[in-house]
N, CA and C atoms as a LAMMPS dump frame, in Angstrom:
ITEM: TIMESTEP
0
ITEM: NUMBER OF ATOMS
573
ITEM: BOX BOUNDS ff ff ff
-5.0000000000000000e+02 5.0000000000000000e+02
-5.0000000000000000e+02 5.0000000000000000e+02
-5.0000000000000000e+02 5.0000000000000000e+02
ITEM: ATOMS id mol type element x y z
1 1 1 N -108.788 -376.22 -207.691
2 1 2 C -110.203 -375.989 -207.598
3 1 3 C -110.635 -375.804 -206.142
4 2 1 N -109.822 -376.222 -205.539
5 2 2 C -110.342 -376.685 -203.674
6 2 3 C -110.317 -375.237 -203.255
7 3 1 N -109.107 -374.299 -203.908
8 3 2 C -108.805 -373.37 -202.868
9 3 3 C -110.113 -372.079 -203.153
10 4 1 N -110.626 -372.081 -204.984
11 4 2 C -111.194 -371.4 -205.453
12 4 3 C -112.975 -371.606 -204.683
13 5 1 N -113.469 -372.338 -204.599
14 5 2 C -114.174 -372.802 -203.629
15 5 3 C -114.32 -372.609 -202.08
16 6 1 N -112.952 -372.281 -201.816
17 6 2 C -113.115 -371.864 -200.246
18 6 3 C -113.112 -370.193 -200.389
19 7 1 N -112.413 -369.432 -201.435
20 7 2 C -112.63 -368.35 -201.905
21 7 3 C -113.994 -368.193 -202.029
22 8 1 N -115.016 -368.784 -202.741
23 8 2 C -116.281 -368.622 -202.706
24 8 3 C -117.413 -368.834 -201.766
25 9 1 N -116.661 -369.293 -200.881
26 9 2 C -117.69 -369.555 -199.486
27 9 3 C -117.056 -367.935 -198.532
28 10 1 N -115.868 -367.62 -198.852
29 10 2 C -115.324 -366.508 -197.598
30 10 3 C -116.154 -365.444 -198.581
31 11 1 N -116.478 -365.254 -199.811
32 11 2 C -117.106 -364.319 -200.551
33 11 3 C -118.826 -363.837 -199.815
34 12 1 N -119.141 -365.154 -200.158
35 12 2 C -120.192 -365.165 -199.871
36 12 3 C -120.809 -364.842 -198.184
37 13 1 N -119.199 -364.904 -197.311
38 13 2 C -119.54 -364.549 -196.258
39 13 3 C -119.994 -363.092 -195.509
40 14 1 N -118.683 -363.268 -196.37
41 14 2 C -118.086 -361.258 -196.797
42 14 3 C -119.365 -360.385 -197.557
43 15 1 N -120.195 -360.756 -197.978
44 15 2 C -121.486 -360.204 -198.398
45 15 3 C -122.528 -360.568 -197.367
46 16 1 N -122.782 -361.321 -196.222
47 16 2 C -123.731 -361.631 -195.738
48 16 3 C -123.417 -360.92 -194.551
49 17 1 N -121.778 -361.023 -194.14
50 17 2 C -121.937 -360.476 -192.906
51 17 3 C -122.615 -358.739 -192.782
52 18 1 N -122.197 -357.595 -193.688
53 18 2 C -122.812 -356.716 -193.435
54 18 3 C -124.335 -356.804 -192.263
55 19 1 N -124.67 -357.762 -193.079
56 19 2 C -126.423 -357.741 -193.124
57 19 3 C -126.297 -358.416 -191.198
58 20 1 N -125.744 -358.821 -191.346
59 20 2 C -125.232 -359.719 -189.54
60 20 3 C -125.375 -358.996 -188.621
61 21 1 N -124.186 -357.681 -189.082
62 21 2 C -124.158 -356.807 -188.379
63 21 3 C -125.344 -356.175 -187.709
64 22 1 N -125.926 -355.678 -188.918
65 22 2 C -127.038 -355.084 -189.049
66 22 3 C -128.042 -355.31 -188.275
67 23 1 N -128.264 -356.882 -188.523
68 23 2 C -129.492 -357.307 -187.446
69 23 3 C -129.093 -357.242 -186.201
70 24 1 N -127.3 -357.584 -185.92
71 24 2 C -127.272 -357.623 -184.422
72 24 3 C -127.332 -356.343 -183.53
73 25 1 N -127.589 -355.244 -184.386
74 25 2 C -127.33 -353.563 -184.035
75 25 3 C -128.802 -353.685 -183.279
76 26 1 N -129.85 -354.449 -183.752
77 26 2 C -131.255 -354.553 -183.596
78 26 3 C -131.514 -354.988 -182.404
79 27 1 N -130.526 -356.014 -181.828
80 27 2 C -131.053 -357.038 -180.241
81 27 3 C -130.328 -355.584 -179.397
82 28 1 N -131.13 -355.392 -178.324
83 28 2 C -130.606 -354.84 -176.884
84 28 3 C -130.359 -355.669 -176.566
85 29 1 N -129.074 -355.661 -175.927
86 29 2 C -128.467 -356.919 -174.971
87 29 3 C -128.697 -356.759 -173.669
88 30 1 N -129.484 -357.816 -172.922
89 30 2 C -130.363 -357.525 -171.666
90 30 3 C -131.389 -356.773 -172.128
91 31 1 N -132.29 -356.477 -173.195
92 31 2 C -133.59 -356.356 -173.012
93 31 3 C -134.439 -357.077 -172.592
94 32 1 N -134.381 -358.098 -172.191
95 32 2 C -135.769 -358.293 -171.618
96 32 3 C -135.66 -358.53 -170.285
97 33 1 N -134.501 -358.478 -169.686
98 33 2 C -134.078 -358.118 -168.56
99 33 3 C -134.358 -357.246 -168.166
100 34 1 N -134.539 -355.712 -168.427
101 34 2 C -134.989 -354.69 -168.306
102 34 3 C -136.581 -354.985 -168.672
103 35 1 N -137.14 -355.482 -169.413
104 35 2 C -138.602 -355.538 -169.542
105 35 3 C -139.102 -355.606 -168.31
106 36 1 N -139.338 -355.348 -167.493
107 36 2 C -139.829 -355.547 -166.603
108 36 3 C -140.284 -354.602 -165.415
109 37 1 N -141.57 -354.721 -165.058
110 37 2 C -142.02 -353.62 -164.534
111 37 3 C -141.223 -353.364 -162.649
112 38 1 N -141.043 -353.847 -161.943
113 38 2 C -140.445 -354.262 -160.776
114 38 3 C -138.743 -353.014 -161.223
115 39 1 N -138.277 -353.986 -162.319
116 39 2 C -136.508 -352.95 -162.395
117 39 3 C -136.806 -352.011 -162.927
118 40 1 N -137.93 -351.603 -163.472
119 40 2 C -138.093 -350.242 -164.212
120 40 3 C -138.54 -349.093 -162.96
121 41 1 N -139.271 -349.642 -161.833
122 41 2 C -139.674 -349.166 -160.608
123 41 3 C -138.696 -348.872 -160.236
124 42 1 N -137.259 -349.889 -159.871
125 42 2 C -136.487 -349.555 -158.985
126 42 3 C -135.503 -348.367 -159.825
127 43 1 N -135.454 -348.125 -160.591
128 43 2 C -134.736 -347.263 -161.926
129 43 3 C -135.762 -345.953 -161.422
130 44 1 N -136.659 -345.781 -160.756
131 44 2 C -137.902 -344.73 -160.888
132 44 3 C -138.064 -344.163 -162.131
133 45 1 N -138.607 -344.733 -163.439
134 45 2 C -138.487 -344.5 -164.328
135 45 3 C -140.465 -344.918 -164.753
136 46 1 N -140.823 -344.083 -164.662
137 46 2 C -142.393 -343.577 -164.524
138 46 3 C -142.853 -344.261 -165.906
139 47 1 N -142.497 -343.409 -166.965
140 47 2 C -142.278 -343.655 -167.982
141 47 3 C -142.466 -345.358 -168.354
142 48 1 N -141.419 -345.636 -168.68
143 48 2 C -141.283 -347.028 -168.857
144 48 3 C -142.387 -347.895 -168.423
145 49 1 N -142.096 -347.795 -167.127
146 49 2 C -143.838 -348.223 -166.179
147 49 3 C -144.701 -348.733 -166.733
148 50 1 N -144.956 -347.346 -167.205
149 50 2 C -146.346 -347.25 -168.058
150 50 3 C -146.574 -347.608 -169.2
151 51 1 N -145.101 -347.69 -170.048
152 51 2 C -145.073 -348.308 -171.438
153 51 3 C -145.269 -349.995 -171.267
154 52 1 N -144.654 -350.247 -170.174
155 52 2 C -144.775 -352.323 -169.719
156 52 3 C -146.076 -352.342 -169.661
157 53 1 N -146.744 -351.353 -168.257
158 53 2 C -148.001 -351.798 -168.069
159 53 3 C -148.836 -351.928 -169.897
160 54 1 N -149.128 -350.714 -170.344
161 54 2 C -149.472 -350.856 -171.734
162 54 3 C -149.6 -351.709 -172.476
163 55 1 N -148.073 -352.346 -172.376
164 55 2 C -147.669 -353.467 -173.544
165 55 3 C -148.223 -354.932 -173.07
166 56 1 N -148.859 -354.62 -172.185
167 56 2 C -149.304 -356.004 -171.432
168 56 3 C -148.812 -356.323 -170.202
169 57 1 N -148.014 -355.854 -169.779
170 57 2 C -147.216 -356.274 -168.866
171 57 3 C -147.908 -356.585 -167.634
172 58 1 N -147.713 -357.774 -166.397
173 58 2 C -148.451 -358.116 -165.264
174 58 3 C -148.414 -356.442 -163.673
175 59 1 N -148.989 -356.185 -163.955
176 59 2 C -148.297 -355.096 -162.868
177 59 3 C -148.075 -355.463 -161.638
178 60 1 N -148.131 -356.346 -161.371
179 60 2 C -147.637 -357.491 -159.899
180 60 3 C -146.384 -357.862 -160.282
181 61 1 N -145.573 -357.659 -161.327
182 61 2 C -144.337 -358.202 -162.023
183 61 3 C -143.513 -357.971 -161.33
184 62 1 N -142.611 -359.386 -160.921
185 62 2 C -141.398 -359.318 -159.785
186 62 3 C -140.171 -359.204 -160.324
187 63 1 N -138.802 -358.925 -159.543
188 63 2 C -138.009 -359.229 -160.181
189 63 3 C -137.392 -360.211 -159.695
190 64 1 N -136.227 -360.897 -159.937
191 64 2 C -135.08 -361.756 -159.532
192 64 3 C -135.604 -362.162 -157.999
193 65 1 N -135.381 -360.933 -156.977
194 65 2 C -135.697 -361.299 -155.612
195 65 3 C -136.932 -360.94 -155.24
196 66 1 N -138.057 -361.337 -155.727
197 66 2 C -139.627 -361.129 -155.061
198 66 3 C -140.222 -360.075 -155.183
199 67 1 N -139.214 -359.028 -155.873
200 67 2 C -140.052 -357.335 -155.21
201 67 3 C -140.966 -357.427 -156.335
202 68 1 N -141.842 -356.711 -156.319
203 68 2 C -143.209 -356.321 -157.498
204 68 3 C -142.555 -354.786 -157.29
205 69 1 N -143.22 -353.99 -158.432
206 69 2 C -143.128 -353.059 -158.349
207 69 3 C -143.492 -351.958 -157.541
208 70 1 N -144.824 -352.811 -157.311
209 70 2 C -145.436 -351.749 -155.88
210 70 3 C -144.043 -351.654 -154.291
211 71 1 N -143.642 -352.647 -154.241
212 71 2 C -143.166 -352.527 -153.196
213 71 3 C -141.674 -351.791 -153.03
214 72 1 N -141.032 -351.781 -154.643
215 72 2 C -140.172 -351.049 -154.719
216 72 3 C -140.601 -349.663 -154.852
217 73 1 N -141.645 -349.177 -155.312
218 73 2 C -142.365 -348.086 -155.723
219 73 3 C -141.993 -347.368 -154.034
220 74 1 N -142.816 -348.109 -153.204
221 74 2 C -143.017 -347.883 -151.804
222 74 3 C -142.026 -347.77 -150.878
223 75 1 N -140.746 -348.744 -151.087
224 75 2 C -139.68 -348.397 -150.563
225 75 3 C -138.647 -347.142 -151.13
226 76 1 N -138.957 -347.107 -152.44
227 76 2 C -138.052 -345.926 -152.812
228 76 3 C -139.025 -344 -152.556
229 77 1 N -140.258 -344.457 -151.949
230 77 2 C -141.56 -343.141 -152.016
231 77 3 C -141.879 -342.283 -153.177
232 78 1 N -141.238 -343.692 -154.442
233 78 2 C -142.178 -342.819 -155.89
234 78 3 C -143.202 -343.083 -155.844
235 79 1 N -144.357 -341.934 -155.52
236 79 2 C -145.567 -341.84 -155.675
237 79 3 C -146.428 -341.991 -156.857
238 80 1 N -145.805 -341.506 -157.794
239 80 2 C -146.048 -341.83 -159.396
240 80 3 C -146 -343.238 -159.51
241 81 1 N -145.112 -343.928 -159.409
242 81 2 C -145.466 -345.296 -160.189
243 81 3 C -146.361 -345.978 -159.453
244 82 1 N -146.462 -345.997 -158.075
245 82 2 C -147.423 -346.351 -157.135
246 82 3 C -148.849 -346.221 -157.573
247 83 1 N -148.779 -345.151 -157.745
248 83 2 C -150.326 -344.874 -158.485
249 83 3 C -150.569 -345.512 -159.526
250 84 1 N -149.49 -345.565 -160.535
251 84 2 C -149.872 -346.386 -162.139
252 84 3 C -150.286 -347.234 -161.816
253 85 1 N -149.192 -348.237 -160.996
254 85 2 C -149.28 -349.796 -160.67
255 85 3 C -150.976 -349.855 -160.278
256 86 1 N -150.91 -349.413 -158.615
257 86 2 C -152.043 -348.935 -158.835
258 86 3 C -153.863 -349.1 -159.453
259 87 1 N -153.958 -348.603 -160.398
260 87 2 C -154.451 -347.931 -161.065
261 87 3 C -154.922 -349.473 -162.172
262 88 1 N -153.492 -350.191 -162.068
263 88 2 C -153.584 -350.531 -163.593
264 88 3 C -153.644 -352.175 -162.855
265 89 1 N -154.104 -352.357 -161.259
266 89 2 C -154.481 -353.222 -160.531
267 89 3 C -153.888 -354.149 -159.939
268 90 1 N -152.231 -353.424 -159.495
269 90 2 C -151.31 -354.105 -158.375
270 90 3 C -152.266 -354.648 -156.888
271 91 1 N -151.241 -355.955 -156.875
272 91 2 C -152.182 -356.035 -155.124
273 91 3 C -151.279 -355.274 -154.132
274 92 1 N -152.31 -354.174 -153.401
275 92 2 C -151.218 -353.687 -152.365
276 92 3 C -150.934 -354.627 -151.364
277 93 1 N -151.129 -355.3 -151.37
278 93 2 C -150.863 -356.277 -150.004
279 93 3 C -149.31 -357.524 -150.161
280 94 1 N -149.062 -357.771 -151.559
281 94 2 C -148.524 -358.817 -152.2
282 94 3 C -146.813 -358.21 -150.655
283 95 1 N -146.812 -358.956 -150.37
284 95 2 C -144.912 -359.066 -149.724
285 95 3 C -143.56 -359.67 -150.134
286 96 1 N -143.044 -359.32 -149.609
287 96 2 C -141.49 -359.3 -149.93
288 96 3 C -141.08 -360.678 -149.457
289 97 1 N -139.766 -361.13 -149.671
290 97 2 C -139.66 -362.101 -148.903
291 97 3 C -139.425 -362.169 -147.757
292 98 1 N -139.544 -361.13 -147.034
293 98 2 C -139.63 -361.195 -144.983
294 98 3 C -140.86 -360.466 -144.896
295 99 1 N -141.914 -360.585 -145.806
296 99 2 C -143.393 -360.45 -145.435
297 99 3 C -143.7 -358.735 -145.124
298 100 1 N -142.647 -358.403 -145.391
299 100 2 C -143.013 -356.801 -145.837
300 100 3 C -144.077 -356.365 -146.726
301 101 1 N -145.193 -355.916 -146.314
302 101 2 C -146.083 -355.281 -147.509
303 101 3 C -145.258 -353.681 -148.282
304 102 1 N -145.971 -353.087 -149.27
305 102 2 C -145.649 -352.018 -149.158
306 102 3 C -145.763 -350.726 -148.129
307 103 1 N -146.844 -351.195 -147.704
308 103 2 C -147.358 -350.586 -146.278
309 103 3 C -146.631 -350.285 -145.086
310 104 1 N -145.846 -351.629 -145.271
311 104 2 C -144.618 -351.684 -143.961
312 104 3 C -143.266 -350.512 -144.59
313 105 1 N -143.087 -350.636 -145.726
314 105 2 C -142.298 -349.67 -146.105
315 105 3 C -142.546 -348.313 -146.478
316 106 1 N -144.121 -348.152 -146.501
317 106 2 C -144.291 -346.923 -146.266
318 106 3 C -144.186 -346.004 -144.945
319 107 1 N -144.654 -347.023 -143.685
320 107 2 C -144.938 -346.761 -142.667
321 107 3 C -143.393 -346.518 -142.108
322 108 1 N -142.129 -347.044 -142.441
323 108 2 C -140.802 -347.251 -142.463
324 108 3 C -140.155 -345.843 -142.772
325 109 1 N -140.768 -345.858 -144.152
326 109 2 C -139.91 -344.079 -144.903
327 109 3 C -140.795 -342.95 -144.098
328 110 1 N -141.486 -343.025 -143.42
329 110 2 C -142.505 -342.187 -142.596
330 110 3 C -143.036 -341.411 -144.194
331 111 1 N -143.553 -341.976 -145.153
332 111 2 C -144.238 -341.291 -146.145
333 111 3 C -145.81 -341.211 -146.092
334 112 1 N -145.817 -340.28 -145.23
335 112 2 C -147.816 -340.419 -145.08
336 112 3 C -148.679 -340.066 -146.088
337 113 1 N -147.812 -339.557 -147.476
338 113 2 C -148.728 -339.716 -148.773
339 113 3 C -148.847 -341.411 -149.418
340 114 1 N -147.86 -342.036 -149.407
341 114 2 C -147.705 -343.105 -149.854
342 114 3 C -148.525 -344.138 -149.069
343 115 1 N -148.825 -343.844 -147.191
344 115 2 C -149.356 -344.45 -146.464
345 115 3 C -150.84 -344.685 -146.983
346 116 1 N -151.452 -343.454 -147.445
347 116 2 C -152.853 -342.991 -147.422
348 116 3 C -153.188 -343.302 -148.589
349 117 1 N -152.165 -343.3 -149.464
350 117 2 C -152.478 -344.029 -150.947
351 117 3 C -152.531 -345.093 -150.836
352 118 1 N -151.546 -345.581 -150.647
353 118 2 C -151.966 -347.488 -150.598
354 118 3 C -153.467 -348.055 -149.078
355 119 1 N -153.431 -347.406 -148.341
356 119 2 C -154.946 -347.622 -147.62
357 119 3 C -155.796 -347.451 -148.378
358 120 1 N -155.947 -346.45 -149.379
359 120 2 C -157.115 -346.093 -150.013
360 120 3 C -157.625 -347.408 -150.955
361 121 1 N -156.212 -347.774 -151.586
362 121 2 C -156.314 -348.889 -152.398
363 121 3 C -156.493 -350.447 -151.941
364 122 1 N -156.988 -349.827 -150.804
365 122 2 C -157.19 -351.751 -149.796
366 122 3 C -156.53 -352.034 -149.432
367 123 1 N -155.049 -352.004 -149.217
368 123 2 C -153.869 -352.249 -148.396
369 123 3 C -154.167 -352.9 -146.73
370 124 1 N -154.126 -353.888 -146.634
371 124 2 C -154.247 -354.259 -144.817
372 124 3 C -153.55 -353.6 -144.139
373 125 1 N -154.227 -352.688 -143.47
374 125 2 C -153.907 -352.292 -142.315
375 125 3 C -153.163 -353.071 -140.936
376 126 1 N -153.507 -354.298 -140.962
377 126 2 C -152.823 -354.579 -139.974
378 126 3 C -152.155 -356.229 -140.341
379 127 1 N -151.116 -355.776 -141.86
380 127 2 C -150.671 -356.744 -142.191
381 127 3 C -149.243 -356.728 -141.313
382 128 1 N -149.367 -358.827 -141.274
383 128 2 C -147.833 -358.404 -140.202
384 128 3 C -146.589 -359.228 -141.295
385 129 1 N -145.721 -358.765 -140.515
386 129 2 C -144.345 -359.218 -141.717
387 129 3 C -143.693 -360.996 -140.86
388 130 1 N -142.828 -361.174 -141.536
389 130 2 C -142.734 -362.594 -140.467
390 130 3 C -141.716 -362.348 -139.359
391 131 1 N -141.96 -361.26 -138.57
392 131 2 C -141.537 -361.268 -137.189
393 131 3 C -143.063 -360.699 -136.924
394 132 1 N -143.883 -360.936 -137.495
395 132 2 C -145.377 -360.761 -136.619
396 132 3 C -145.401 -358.841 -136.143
397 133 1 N -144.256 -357.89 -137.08
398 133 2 C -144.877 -356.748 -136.892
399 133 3 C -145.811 -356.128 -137.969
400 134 1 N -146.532 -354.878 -137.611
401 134 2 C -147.31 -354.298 -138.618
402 134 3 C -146.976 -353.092 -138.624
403 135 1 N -147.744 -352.654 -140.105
404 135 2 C -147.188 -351.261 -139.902
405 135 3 C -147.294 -349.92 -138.986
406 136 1 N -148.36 -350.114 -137.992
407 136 2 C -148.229 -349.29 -136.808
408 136 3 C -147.224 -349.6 -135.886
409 137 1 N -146.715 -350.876 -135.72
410 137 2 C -145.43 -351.143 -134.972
411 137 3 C -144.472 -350.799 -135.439
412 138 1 N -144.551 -350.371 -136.934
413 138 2 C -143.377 -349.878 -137.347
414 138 3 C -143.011 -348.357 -137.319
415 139 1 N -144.412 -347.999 -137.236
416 139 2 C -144.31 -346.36 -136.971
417 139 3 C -144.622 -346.13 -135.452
418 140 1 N -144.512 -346.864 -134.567
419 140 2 C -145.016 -346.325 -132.921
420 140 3 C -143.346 -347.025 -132.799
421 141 1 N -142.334 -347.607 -133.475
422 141 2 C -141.11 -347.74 -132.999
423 141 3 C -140.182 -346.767 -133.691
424 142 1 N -140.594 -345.924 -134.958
425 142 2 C -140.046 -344.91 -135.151
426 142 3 C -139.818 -343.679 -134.525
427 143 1 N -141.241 -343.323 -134.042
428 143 2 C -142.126 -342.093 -133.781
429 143 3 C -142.577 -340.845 -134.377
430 144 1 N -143.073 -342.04 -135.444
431 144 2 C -143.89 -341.206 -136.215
432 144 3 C -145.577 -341.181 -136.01
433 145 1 N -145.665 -339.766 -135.245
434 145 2 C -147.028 -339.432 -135.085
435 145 3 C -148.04 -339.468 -135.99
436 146 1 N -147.684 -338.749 -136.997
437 146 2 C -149.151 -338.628 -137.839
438 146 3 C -149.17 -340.125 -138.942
439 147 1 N -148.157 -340.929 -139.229
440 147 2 C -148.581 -342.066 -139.949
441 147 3 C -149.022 -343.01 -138.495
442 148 1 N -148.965 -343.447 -137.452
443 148 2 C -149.449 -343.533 -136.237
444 148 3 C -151.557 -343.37 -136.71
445 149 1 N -151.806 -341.887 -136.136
446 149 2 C -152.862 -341.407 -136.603
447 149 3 C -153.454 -341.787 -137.882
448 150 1 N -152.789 -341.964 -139.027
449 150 2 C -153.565 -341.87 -140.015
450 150 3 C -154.274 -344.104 -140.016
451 151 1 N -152.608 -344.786 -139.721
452 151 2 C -153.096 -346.036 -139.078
453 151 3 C -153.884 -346.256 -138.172
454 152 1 N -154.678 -345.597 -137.397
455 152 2 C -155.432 -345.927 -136.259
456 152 3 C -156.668 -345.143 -137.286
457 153 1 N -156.597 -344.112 -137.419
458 153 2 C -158.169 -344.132 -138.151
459 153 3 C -158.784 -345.227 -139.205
460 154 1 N -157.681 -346.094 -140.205
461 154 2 C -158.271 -347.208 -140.762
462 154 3 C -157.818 -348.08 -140.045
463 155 1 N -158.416 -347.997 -138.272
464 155 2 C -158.776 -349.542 -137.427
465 155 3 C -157.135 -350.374 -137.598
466 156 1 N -156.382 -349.721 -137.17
467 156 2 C -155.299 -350.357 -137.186
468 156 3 C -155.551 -350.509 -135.506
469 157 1 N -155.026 -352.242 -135.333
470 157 2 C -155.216 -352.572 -134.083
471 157 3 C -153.859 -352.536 -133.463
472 158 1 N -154.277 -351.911 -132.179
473 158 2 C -153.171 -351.328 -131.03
474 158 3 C -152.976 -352.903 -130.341
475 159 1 N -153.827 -353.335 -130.112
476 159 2 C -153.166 -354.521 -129.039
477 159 3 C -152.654 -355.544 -130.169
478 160 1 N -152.806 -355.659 -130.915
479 160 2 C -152.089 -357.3 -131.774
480 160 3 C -150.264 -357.278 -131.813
481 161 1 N -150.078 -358.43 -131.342
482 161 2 C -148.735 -358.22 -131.23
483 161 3 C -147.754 -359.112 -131.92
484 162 1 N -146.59 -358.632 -131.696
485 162 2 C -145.274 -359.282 -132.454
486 162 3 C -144.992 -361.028 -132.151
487 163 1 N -143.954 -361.846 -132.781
488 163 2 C -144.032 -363.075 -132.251
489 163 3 C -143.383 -363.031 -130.92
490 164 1 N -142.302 -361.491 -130.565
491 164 2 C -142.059 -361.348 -129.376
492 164 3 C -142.851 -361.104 -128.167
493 165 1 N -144.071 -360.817 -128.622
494 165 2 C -145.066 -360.215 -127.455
495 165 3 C -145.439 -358.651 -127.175
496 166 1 N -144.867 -358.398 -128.43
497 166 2 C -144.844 -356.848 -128.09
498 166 3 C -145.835 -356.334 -129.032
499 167 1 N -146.339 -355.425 -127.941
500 167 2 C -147.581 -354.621 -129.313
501 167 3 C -147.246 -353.14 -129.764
502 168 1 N -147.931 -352.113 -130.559
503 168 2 C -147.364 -351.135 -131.115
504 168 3 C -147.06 -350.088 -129.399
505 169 1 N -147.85 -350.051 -128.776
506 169 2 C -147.457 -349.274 -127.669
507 169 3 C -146.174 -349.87 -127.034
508 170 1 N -145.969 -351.196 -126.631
509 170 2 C -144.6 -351.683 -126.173
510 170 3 C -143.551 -350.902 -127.061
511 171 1 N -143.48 -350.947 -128.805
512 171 2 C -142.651 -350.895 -129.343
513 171 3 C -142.609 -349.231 -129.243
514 172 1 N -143.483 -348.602 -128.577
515 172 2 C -143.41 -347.021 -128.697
516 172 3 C -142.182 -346.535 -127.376
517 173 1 N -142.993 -347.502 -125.868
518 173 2 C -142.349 -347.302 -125.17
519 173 3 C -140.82 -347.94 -125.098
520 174 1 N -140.503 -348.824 -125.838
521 174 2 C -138.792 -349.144 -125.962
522 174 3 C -137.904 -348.238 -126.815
523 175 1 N -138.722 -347.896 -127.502
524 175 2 C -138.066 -346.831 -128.376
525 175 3 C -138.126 -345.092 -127.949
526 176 1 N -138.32 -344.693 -126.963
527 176 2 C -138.547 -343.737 -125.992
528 176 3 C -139.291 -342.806 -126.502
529 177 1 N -140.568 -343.167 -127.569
530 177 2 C -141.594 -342.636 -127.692
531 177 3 C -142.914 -342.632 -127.435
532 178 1 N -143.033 -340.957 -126.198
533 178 2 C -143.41 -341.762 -124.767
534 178 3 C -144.921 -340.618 -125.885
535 179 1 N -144.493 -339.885 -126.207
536 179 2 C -146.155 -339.304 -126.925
537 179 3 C -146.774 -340.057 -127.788
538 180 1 N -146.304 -341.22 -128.546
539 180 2 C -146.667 -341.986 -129.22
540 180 3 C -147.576 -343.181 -128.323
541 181 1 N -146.686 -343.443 -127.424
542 181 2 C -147.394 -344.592 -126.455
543 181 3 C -148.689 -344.267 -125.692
544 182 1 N -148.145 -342.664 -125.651
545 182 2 C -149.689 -342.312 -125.164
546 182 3 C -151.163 -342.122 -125.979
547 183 1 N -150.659 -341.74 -127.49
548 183 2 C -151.488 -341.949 -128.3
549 183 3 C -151.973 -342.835 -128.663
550 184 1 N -151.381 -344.242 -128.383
551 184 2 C -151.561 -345.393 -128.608
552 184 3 C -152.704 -346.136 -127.153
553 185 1 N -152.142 -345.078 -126.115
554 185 2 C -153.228 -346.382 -125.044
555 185 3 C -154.256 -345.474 -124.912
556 186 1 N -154.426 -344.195 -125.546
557 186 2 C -155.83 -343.285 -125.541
558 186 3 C -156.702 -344.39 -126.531
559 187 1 N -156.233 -344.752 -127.924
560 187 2 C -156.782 -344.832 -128.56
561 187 3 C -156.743 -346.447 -128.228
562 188 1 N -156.348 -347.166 -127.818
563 188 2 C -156.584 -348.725 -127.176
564 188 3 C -157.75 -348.573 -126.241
565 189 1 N -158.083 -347.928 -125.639
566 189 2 C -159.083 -347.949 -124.4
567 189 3 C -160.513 -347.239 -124.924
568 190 1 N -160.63 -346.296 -126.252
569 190 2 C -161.159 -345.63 -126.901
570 190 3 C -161.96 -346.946 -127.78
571 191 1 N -161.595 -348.138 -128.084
572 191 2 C -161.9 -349.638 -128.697
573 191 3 C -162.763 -350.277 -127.681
């Protein structure tokens, strides 16, 4: 009788598992790992984005290491998701963990659409990262002129400086951008 009984439990297994299968065809493995608006940014996958934001999703949503989506948006210069985020009421200001805004990484990729988008959206102009630079120090040590310009028309301040002491004109002139430095002490003395 013992063995007929264990026959009827492997039966009964043997009919259930189909259905096992079935449901397990159903879980994405790492979906909700992927849920998330931040890895769907770094994927530049627009799309998706917009399906998280939709579904509820926080659009400040970080991943693993701090990034929100805006700031991956900003470091990679997808303009599209930038805007969703955006739109759907990211803080442009939120930082990284070395106090990078997106701003600083716009000002970085020299993307002066991405610059002018996130200013528009309230972005501080003269947010500093934790070596005390901003994003005009980051573009007067590149030499990039026109994100330069477009930072000084929203009152980006020329004299505030690094925890080294250095301000965006210092960082123009170490970096042997001597038209930048000059644009920088026209428009310092112009204050």
């Amino acid at each position: 009788m013992k063995p007929r009984r264990h026959w009827g439990i492997a039966a009964a297994l043997l009919v259930l598992a189909p259905s096992a299968i079935d449901a397990r065809a159903d879980i994405a493995l790492f979906g909700e790992y992927w849920d998330n608006v931040a890895r769907q940014a770094a994927q530049n996958d627009a799309y998706k984005v917009r399906q998280l934001i939709e579904s509820g999703h926080d659009p400040n949503e970080a991943d693993g290491e701090g990034q929100t989506g805006l700031l991956v948006a900003a470091h990679n210069g997808n303009l599209q998701i930038a805007n969703i985020l955006l739109k759907a009421g990211a803080h442009p200001n939120n930082p990284d963990r070395l106090g990078n805004t997106p701003l600083h990484y716009a000002a970085e990729r020299h993307d002066i659409d991405m610059v002018r988008l996130l200013l528009g959206a309230g972005a501080s102009v003269d947010a500093d990262n934790r070596n005390g630079m901003t994003p005009l120090m980051v573009a007067a040590s590149r030499g990039y002129a026109d994100v330069v310009e477009v930072l000084l028309e929203k009152g980006a301040s020329v004299r505030k400086t690094d925890y080294t002491g250095r301000d965006a004109i210092s960082w123009a002139n170490d970096s042997h951008h001597e038209r930048i430095a000059q644009l920088l002490q026209r428009a310092g003395t112009a204050r």
